[in-house]
C-alpha positions as CSV (number, residue, x, y, z in Angstrom):
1,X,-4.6,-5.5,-39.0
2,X,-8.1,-6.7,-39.2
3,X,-9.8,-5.9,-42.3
4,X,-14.0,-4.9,-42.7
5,X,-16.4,-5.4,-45.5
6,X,-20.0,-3.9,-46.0
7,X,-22.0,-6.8,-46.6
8,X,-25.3,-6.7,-47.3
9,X,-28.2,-6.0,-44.9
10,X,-26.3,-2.7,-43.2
11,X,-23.7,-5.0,-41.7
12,X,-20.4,-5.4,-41.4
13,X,-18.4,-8.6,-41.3
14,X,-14.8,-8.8,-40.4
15,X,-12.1,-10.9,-41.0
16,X,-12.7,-12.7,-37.1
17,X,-16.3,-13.7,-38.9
18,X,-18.4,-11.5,-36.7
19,X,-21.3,-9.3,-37.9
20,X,-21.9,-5.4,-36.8
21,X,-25.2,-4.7,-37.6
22,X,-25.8,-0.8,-38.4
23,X,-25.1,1.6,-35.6
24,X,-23.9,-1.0,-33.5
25,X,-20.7,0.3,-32.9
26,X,-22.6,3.8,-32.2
27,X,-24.7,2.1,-29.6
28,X,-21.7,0.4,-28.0
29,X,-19.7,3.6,-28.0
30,X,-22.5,5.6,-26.4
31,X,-23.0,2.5,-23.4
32,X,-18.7,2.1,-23.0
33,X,-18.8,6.5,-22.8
34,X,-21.6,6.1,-19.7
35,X,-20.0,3.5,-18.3
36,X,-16.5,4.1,-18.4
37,X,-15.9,7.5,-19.6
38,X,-13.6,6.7,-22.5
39,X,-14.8,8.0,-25.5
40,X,-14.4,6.8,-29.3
41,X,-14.8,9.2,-32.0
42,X,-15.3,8.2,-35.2
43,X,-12.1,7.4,-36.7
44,X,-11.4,5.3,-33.7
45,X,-14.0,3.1,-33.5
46,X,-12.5,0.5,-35.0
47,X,-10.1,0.4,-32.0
48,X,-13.1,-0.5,-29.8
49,X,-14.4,-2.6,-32.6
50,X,-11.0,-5.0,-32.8
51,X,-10.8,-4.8,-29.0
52,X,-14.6,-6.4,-28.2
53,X,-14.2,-8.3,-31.1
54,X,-12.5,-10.9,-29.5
55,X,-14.9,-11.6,-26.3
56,X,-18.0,-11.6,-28.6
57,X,-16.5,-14.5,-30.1
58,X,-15.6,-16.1,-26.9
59,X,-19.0,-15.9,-25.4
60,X,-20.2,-17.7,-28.6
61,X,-21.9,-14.0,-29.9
62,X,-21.5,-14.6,-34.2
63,X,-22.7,-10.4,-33.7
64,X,-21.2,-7.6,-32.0
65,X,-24.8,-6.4,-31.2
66,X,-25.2,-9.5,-29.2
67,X,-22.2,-8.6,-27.2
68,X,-23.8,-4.7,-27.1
69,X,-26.9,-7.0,-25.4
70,X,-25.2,-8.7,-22.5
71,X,-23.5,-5.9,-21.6
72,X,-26.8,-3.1,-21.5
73,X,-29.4,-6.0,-20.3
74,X,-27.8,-9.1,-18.7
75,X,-27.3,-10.1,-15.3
76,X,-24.0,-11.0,-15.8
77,X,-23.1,-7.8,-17.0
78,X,-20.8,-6.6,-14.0
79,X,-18.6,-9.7,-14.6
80,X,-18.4,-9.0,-18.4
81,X,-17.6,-5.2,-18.0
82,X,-14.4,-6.0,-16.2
83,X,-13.0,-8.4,-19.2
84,X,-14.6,-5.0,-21.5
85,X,-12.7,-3.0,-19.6
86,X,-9.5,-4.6,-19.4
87,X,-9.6,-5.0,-23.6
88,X,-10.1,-1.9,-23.9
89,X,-7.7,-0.1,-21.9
90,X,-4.2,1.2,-22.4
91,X,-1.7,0.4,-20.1
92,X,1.3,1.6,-21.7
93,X,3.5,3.9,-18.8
94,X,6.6,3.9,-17.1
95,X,8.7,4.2,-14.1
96,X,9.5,8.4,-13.4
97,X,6.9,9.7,-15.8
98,X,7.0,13.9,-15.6
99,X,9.3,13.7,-12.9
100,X,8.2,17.3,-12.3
101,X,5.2,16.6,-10.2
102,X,7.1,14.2,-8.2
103,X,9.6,16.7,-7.3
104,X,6.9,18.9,-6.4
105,X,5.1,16.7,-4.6
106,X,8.0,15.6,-2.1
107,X,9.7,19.1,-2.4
108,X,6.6,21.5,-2.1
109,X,2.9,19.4,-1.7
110,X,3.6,17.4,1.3
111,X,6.0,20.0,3.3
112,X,3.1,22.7,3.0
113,X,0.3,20.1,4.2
114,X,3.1,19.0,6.9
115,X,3.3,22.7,7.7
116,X,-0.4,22.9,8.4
117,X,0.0,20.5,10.9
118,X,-1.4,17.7,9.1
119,X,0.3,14.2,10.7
120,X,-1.3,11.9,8.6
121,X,-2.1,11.8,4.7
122,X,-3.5,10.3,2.2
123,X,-2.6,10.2,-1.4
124,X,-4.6,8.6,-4.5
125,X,-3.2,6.9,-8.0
126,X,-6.4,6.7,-10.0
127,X,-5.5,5.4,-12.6
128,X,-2.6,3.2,-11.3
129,X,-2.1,1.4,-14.8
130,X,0.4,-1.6,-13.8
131,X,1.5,0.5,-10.6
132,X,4.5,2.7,-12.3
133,X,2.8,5.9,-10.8
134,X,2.2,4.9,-7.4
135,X,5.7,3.1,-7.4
136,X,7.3,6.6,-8.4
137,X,5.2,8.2,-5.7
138,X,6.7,5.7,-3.2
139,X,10.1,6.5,-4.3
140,X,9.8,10.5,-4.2
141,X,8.6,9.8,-0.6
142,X,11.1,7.9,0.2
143,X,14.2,9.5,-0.8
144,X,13.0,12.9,0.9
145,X,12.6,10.4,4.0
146,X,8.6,11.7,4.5
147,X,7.7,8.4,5.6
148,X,9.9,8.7,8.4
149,X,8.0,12.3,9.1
150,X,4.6,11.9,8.4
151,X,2.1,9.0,8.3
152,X,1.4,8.4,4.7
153,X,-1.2,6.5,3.1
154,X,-0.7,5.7,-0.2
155,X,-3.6,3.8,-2.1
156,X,-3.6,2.4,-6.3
157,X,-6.8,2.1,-8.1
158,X,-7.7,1.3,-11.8
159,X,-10.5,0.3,-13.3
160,X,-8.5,-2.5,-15.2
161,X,-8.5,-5.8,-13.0
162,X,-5.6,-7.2,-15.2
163,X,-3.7,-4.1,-14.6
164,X,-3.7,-4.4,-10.6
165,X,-3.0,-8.4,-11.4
166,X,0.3,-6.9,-13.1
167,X,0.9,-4.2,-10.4
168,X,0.2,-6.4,-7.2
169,X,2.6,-9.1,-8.6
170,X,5.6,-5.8,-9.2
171,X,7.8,-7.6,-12.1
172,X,8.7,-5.3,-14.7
173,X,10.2,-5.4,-18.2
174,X,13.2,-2.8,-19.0
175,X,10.5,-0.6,-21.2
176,X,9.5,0.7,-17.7
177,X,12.4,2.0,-16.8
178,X,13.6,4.1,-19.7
179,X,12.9,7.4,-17.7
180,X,14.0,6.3,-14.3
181,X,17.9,6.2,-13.0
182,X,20.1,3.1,-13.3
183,X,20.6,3.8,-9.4
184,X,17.4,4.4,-8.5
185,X,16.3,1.0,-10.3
186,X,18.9,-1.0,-8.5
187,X,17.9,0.9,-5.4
188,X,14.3,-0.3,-5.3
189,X,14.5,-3.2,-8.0
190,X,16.1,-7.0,-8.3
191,X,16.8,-8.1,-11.7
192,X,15.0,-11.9,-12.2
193,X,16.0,-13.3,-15.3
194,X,14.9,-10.6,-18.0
195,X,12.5,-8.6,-15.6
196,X,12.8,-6.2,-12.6
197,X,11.0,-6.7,-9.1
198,X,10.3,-4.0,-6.9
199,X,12.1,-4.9,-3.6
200,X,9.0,-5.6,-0.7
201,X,9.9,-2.4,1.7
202,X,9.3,-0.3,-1.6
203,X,5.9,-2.3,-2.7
204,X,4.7,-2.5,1.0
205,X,4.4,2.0,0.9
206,X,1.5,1.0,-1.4
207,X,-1.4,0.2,0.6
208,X,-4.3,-1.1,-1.4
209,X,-4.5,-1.8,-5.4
210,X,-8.4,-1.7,-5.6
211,X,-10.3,-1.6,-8.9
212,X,-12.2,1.8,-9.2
213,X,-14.2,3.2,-11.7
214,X,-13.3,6.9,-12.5
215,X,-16.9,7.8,-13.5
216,X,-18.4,6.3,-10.7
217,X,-17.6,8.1,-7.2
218,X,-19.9,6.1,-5.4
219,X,-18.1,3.3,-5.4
220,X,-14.7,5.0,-4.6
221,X,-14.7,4.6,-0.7
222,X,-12.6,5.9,1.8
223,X,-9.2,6.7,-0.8
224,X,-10.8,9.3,-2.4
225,X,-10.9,11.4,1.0
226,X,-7.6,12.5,-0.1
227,X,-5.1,15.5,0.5
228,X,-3.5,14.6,-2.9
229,X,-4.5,12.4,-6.2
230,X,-2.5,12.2,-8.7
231,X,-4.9,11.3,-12.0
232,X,-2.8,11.1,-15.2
233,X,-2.9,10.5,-18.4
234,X,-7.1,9.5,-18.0
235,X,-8.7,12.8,-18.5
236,X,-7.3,12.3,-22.4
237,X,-9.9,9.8,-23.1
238,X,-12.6,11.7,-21.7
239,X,-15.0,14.1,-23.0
240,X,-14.9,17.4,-21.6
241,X,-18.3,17.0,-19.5
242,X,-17.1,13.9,-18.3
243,X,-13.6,15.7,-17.0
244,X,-16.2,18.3,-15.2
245,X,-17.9,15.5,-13.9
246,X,-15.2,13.5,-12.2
247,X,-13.2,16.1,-11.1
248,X,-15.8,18.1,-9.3
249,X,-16.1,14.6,-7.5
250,X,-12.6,14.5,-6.7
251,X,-13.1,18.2,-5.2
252,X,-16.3,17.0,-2.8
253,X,-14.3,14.0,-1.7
254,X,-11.0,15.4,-1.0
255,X,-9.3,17.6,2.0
256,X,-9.1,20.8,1.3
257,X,-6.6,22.5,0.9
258,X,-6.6,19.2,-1.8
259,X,-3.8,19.0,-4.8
260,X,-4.8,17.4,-7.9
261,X,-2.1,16.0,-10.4
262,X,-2.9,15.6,-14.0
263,X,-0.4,15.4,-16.8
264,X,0.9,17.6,-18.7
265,X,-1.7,17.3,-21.9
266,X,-4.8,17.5,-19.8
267,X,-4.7,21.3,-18.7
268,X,-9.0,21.8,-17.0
269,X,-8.3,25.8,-17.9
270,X,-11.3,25.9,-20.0
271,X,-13.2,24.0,-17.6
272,X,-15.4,24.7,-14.6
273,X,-14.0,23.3,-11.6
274,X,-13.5,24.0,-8.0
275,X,-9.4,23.7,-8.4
276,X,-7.1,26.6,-9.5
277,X,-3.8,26.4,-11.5
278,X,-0.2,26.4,-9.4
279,X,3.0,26.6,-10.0
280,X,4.8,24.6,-7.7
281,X,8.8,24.1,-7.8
282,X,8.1,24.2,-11.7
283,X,5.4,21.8,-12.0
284,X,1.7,22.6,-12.7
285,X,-0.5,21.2,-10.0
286,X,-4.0,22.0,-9.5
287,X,-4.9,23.3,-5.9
288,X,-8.5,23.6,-4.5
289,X,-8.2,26.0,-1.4
């Protein structure tokens, strides 16, 4: 691991030789929380430290408050943000993740909205990660044969641009699959040397990989006029205000009645939102009427 020494003059110098004046990595952690959501607390800023470290020293920065510079002030910020955001995010998931919600959504969700006469919906993976989720989705959908039923749009967004590069190009390692079914991955898989690709009619179900910033719903567009999301393993990283924020967002955008999917360590009990608590075929699901 890197290592960091107080110097002299309030700043630290790691082992990469780059400075961090005082309260730099406050005033990065405050900008990265408004920008992105994530939050650091203090025993994990050196995470975000180590992470920015890196593209500080590519851009020639010998300081990380440089790097805090181009990012608040300059005009090539939007470009920088999306290399900030991909070092900084965690794309660790896999194929089948709480199956629960998957059986609910193909054994419960859709026949309900189906019932209501809906012929055509829409459903959201935000955050998509390397496209696991929305891949699971597909295959849920598939195997209860909705897609022969019902026009289904499914749309992938994460704010990670190297993500979606991963997820558009479907070619998997066997760490994804250690939840999902031998016969399920050579269903919808073909092995290629030491990786997995997802077979084109499965891929195709996805409709659009776009990059989409949680904390910003003016720049969601059209996907977040949903009947379901599913949004996972994000809220996690998020301040409470900030879970308030986006998912009363996700409420005004959505159909109603609108389903809302988040795992299994992100209960919004405590929190003031539009959506109320289900239990649907055994999974929780969050349901705005």
């Amino acid at each position: 691991m890197r290592t960091a020494v107080q110097q002299p003059g309030s700043s630290i110098v790691t082992d990469m030789s780059i400075r961090v004046p005082d309260r730099t990595l406050e005033l990065l952690r405050d900008l990265i929380a408004a920008h992105t959501g994530l939050h650091y607390d203090d025993a994990r800023l050196h995470f975000m430290r180590d992470r920015l470290t890196p593209l500080a020293l590519d851009r020639g920065f010998d300081s990380l408050l440089d790097y805090y510079y181009l990012l608040r002030y300059d005009a090539d910020a939007p470009q920088e943000w999306v290399h900030a955001i991909d070092a900084l995010s965690v794309q660790e998931t896999y194929f089948w993740r709480e199956a629960d919600q998957l059986t609910a959504l193909a054994d419960h969700i859709v026949p309900a909205l189906a019932a209501r006469g809906r012929q055509r919906l829409r459903i959201w993976s935000m955050p998509c990660a390397t496209g696991e989720e929305p891949l699971s989705i597909a295959m849920a959908l598939d195997e209860a044969r909705w897609f022969d039923r019902l026009d289904i749009e499914l749309h992938a967004s994460d704010a990670s641009e190297a993500a979606l590069v991963r997820a558009r190009a479907g070619r998997y390692g066997e760490r994804a699959f250690r939840q999902l079914a031998p016969e399920r991955r050579d269903r919808y898989f073909t092995a290629i040397g030491s990786e997995w690709a997802v077979r084109r009619e499965l891929h195709d179900r996805v409709r659009s990989w776009t990059r989409v910033n949680a904390v910003q719903p003016q720049d969601w567009g059209t996907v977040a006029r949903a009947d379901i999301v599913f949004c996972r393993n994000l809220f996690i990283y998020f301040e409470s205000a900030t879970v308030v924020r986006v998912v009363r967002a996700l409420a005004d955008a959505m159909l109603a009645p609108a389903y809302l999917c988040v795992a299994a360590a992100e209960s919004l009990l405590r929190l003031s939102t539009p959506f109320a608590l289900q239990t649907l075929g055994g999974a929780f699901v969050y349901v705005r009427p």
